[in-house]
Every structure is written in structure tokens, then in C-alpha cells.
ZAKE-697479 format. One record per atom (N, C-alpha, C): residue in one letter; x, y, z. Coordinates in steps of 0.1 Angstrom, whole numbers, padded with zeros to 4 digits, always signed. Example, Ala and Ser with C-alpha at 12.3 -4.5 7.8 and 13.67 -1.06 7.14 Angstrom:
BEGIN
A+0132-0057+0078
A+0123-0045+0078
A+0132-0033+0078
S+0128-0022+0071
S+0137-0011+0071
S+0129+0000+0079
***
This chain:
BEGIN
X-0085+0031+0065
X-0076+0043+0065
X-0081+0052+0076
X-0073+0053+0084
X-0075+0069+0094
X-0066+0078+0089
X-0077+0091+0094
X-0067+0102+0089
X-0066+0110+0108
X-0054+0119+0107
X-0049+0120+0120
X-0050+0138+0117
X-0056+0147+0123
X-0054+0158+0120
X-0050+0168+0134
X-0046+0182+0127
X-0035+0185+0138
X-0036+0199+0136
X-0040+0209+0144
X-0037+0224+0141
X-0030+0234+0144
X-0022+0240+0141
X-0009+0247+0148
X-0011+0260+0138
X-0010+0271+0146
X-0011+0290+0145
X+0001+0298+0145
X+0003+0307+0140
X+0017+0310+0136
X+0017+0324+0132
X+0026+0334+0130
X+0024+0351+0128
X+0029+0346+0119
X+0022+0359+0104
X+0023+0360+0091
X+0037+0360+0085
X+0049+0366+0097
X+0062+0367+0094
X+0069+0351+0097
X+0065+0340+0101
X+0067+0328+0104
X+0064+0319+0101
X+0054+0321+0089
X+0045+0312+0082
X+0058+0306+0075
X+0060+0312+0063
X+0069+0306+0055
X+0077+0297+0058
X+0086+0296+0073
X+0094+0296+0073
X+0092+0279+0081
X+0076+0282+0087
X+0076+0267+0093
X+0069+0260+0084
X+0065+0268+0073
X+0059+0257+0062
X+0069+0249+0055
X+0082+0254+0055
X+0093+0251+0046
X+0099+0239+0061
X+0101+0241+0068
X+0101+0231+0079
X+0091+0218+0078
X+0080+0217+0079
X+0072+0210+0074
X+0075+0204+0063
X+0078+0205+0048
X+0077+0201+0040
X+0093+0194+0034
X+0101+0199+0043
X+0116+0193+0039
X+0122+0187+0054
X+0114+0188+0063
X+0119+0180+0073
X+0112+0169+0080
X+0101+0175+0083
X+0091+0169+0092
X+0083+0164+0085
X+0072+0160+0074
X+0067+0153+0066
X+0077+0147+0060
X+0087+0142+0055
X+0096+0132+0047
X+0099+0125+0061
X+0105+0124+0072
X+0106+0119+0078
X+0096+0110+0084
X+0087+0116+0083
X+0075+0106+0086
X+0073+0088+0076
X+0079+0092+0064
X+0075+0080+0059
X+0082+0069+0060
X+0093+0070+0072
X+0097+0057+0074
X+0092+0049+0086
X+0083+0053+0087
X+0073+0047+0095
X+0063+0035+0082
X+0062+0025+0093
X+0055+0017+0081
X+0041+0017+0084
X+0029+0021+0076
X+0020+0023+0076
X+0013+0037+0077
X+0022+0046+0068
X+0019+0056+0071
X+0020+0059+0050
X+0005+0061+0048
X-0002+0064+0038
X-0003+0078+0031
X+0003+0092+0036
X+0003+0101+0032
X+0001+0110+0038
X+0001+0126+0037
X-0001+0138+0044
X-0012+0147+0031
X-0015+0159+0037
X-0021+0173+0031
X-0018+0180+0042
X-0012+0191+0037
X-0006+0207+0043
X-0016+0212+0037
X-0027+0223+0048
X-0033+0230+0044
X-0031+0246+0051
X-0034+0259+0043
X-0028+0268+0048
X-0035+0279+0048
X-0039+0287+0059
X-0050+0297+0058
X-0048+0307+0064
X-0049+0321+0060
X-0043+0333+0067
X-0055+0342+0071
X-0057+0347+0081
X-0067+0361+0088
X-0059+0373+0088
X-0047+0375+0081
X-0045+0383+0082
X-0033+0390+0093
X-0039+0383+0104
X-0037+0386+0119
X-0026+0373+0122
X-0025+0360+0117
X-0021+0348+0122
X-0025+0338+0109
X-0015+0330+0111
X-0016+0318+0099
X-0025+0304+0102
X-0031+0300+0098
X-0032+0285+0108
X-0031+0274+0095
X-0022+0264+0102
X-0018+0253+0093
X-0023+0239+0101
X-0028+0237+0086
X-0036+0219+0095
X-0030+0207+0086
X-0026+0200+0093
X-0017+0188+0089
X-0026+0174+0088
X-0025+0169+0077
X-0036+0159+0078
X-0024+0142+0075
X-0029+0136+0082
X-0017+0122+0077
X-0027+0116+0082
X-0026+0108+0069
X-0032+0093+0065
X-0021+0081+0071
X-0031+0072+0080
X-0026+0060+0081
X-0034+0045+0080
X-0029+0035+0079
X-0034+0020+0075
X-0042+0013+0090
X-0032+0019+0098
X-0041+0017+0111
X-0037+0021+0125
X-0044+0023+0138
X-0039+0029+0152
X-0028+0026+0155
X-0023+0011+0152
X-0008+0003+0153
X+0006+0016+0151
X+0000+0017+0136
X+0008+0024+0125
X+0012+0041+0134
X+0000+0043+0138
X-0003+0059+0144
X+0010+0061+0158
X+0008+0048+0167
X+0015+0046+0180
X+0027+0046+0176
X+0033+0041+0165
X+0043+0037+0163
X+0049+0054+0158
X+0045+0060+0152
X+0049+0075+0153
X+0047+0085+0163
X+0034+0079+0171
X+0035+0093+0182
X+0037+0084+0195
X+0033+0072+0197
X+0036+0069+0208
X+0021+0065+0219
X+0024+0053+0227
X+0008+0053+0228
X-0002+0061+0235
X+0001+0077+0236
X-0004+0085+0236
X-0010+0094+0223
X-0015+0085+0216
X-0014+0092+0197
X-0025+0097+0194
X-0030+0108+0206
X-0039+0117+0201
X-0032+0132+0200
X-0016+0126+0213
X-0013+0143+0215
X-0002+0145+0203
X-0003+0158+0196
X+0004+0159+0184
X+0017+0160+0186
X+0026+0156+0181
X+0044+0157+0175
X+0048+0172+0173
X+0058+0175+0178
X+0057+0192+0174
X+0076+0190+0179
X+0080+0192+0166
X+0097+0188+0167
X+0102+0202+0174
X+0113+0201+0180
X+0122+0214+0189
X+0123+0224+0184
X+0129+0224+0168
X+0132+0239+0161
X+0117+0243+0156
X+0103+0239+0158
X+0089+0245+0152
X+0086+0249+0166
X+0092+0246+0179
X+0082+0253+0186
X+0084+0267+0192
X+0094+0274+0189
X+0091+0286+0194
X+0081+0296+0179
X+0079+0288+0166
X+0072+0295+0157
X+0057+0291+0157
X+0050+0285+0162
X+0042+0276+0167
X+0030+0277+0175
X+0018+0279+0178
X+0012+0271+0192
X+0000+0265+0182
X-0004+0257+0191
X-0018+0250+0194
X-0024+0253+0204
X-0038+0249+0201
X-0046+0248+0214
X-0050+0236+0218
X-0044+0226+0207
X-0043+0213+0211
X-0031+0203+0223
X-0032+0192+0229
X-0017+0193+0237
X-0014+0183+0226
X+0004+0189+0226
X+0017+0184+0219
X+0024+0183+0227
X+0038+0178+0224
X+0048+0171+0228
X+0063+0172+0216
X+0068+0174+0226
X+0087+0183+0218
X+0093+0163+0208
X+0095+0166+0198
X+0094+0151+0195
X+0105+0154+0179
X+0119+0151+0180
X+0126+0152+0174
X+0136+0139+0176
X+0147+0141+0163
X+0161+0135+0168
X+0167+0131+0180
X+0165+0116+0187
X+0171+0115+0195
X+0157+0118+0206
X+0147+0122+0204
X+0137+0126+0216
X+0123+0112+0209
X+0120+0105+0215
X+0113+0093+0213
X+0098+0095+0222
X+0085+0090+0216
X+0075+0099+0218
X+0074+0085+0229
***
């Protein structure tokens, strides 16, 4: 099992709204990928800024390429999450129709 983790920061008034993005768009679509074993949404607030860390489980690196592309360390970050969004990790615009 690898697990693939991922961090993205967000203002208190935006939280909601990309967590609800997350959990009805962008994790369900993930599982039609084959070899892909599960997620955890985790969610933590300073007050100042949100930070959300994305954890997906997979079977193997094969499995990982095949969703991000064989660049599969830089994270997925779909069109409508990124103006709510940053990292300080590098991502890539990765939606419908956009192939990693």
C-alpha cells in the first residue's frame, strides 16, 4: 500500500466550500481509477487560513501514474479549486477533458 499525501491552504470563508468540492467531486472520481484503495480528508484551522491534507491510498506506483501521470509526485488540483486554493507544493490544473 502507498499512501500519496497532498497539502492545499485556503481562507476560513472558502473552506467549506472546497471541502464540499472535494468530497462530491474530486474524491469520487478518483475511484475509477483501478488501484486506488481509498482517501482521508483532513481539516485544520489557525484561525487565519484552513489547511486541508488529502491522503489516497494506492495498491501501487503503476496505479498512482495512471491518475496523475508519470510525473506522480506533482499534485492534481482540478480548474474550479484553484482560484480557492494554494500549495506550496507544485500542482498541475487537472480536470475534464485536461489529461495529466
Amino acid at each position: 500500500m502507498i499512501m500519496r499525501v497532498w497539502h492545499g491552504y485556503t481562507s476560513p470563508e472558502n473552506a467549506d466550500a472546497y471541502e464540499q468540492l472535494l468530497k462530491t467531486e474530486v474524491l469520487p472520481g478518483i475511484h475509477r481509477v483501478k488501484g486506488y484503495c481509498g482517501a482521508f480528508l483532513l481539516r485544520k484551522s489557525n484561525g487565519k487560513e484552513v489547511e486541508f491534507i488529502t491522503l489516497t491510498l494506492w495498491d501501487s506506483l503503476d496505479a498512482i501514474r495512471e491518475f496523475a501521470g508519470q510525473d506522480y509526485e506533482i499534485a492534481i488540483v482540478p480548474p474550479e479549486a484553484r482560484p480557492a486554493i494554494r500549495s506550496d507544493q507544485p500542482s498541475r490544473i487537472s480536470g475534464p477533458g485536461v489529461r495529466p
